[in-house]
Residue, then its C-alpha position, 0 to 999 in steps of 0.5 A: x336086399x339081403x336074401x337070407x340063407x336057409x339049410x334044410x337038413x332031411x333025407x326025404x327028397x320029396x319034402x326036400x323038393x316042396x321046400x325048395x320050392x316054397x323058399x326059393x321065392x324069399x330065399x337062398x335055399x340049400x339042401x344037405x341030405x344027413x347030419x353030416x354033410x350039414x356040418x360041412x356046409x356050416x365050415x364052408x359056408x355062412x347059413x342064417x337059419x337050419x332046418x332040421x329034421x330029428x331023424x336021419x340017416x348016420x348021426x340023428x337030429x339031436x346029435x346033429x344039434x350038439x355038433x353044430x353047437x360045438x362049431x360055436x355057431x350061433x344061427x338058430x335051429x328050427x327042428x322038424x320032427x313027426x307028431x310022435x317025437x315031439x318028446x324029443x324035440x322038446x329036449x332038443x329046445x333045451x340044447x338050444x334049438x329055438x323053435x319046432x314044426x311038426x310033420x306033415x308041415x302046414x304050409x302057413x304054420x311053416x312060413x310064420x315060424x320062418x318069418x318069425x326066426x328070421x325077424x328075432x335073428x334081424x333083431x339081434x343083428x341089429x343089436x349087436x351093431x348097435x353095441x359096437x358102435x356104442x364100444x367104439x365111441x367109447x374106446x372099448x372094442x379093443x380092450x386088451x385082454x392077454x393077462x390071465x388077471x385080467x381075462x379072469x375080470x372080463x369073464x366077470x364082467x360079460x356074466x355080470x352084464x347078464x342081469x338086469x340090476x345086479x349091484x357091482x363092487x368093483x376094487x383095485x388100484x388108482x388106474x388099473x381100468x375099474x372105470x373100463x370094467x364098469x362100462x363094459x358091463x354097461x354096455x354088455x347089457x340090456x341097458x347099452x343104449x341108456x345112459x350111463x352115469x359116473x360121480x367120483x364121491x371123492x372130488x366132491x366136497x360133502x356139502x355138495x355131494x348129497x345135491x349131486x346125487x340126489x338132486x335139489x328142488x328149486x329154492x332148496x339152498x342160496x346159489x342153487x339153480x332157480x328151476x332145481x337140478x336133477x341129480x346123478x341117480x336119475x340123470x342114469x335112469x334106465x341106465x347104469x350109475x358108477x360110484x367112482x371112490x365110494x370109500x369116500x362117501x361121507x356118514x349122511x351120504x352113505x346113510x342116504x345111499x343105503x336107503x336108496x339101494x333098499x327102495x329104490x327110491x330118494x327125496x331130492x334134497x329139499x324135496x318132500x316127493x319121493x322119486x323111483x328109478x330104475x338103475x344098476x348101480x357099480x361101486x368102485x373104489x381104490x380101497x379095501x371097503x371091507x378094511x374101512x368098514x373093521x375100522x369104523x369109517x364105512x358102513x357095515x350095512x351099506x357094504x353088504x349091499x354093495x358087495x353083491x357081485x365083486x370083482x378085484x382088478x388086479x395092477x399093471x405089475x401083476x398083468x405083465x402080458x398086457x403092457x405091450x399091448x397096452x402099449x400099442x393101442x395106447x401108440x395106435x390112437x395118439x398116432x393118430x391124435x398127433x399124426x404120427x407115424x410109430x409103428x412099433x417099440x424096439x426090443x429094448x423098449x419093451x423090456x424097459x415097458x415089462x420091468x418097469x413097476x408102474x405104480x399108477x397103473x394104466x393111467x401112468x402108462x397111457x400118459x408116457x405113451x402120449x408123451x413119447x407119441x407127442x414129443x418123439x419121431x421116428x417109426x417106432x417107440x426106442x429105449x432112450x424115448x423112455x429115459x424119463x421113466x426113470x423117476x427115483x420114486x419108483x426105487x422101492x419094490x411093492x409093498x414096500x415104502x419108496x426109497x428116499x431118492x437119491x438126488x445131487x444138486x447140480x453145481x450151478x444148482x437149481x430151482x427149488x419151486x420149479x423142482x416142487x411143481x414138476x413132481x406135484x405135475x408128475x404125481x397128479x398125472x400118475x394119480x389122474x389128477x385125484x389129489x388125495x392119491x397124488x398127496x400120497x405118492x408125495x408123503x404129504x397131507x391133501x390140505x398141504x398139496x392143495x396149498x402148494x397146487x394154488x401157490x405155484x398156478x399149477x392147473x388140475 
């Protein structure tokens, strides 16, 4: 069983001695006789609870208190001080000491303070494992952070995750992570360990969109469930709802969406019962809802709600310092799914990584890793691995259109269906299989690529 270890800081050697006697029976005990030989106990050696007295010879308790907080320890301080300081214990609270004792100590008070410092530190650790086991179930213990784009987006997301149910609006390109961004602040939270809930308002037709989010109660519609069917918004009670491609909503979703987030509150469809939840909703989308909403094509009200806390996640082209690191997690976990054996990416490699424009983001780039993981061998990633990167779209410059690829027909030619299909595959791989964005990347309508996806069997 783990015995916890107590500093006490004080100069008086006859408390000094009363406490040792009275912890050794729980505890591991130690003793500094002044501020500064507490500090270089704490460099050397990991304390779970302080005891500090407020006067001491050299530095005092308060400042003591500044210095320990500097270390960046986080071990909770219990402060001693006599009957006629407790003005300035008080004050020491407020610089982060969590809790007081007053001298002379009354043996039970004094072991009930301990105990309970104790159990809220147990707690505590209890809930920090219980978080990172929550990341690594989902990938997000090693989220690479080395752009300074990007730090700027994690600092938002660990000050968001503060509150309880601020609303988040999360904008940035098709696959620049705004999905990570919105489970970090999940699991980041007091709601970690309740669901967290996704609906990407874009890949569900209009007529069905509504029922997803809100529910249906039995007999609401034919082809429904018999028995109803909850929807989205309280699959994520207690939780956390993300909105993927909000700019999608349709009119009656949007109107519907906006009085849920002003009550809290929504009938299922065919319902005539309101039902109340409790959830933090994030919106994300891959469009400038501010632009839609100067154009007329989303709600200006319903903006305003959403637009609480934003945040932009800037593109891969713009993070530069986190595509090799990307690259290598990316590298670490296909290994591992294809039992591999790659190690590390040539100098070549990274240079062709870094320059190369990467206009699907993170999502393009985790699946060129997968195929050179999959496909390659060797121990590490070269520059011919990479050689189909060179797709001709990516000829433009950003911000500007693609230049029309300069392609010549072999002379035993080609297959002109075979030549289509690949490059719809591409762009649905590039776009994480959104249609609307893979029919941009093509310059064709949604309607058309639908048609061609059925006509060559392509599976989505």
């Amino acid at each position: 069983m783990h015995r916890y270890k107590i500093l006490i800081v004080d100069d008086d050697r006859l408390l000094q001695n009363s406490l040792l006697a009275i912890l050794s029976e729980k505890y591991d005990p130690m003793i500094a006789g002044s501020g500064e030989e507490a500090l270089r106990v704490l460099q050397k050696t990991a304390i779970d609870l302080i005891l500090l007295d407020i006067r001491l010879p050299g530095i005092d308790g308060i400042e003591t208190l500044h210095q320990i907080k500097k270390l960046g320890a986080d071990t909770p301080i219990i402060m001693m001080t006599a009957y006629e300081d407790v003005k300035t214990v008080i004050h020491s609270m407020k610089e982060g000491a969590s809790d007081y004792l007053v001298k002379p100590l009354e043996i039970e008070m004094f072991e009930l303070v301990i105990e309970k410092a104790l159990e809220n530190l147990r707690l505590k650790k209890e809930v920090q494992e219980l978080r990172r086991v929550y990341l690594k179930a989902f990938k997000l213990e090693h989220v690479v952070s080395e752009s300074e784009g990007i730090k700027a987006v994690f600092e938002f997301a660990d000050k968001v995750a503060r509150s309880y149910d601020t609303t988040v609006l999360i904008e940035g390109g098709s696959g620049v992570g705004k999905e990570v961004v919105a489970r970090m602040i999940h699991h980041r939270s007091s709601r970690y360990d309740k669901p967290f809930v996704g609906i990407n308002c874009g890949a569900i037709s209009k007529e069905l969109l509504e029922s997803e989010l809100f529910g249906y109660e039995k007999g609401a519609f034919t082809g429904g469930l018999q028995e109803g069917k909850k929807g989205k918004i309280e699959m994520a009670d207690s939780g956390t709802l993300l909105l993927d491609e909000v700019s999608e909503l349709h009119p009656a979703a949007q109107v519907n969406l906006l009085r849920f987030l002003e009550e809290r509150e929504f009938y299922p469809v065919g319902g005539t019962r309101k039902k109340k939840v409790d959830v933090r909703v994030i919106a994300a989308t891959n469009k400038s809802l501010a632009t839609q909403v100067q154009e007329g094509t989303f709600r200006e009200d319903l903006y305003y709600r959403l637009n609480v806390a934003r945040v932009y996640v800037p593109p891969l082209v713009e993070r530069k310092a986190d595509i090799v690191p990307l690259t290598e997690l990316f590298m670490n976990r296909f290994n591992e799914k294809f039992i591999k054996n790659f190690r590390g990416i040539s100098p070549e490699a990274r240079k062709m990584l870094v320059q190369y424009p990467w206009r699907g983001n993170i999502r393009e780039l985790k699946n060129a890793v997968e195929r050179v993981v999959l496909m390659e061998d060797g121990e590490q990633i070269e520059a011919a691995h990479l050689a189909f990167l060179a797709f001709p779209y990516h000829g433009g410059q950003a911000g500007q259109p693609p230049k029309v690829p300069d392609l010549r027909l072999p002379p035993e030619g080609i297959q002109l269906d075979e030549v289509i299909k690949d490059l719809i595959v591409q762009a649905l791989a590039m776009s994480g299989a959104n249609k609307t964005q893979a029919a941009k990347l093509l310059g064709i309508s949604r309607p058309t690529l639908i048609y061609r996806i059925e006509k060559h069997g392509i599976r989505v």
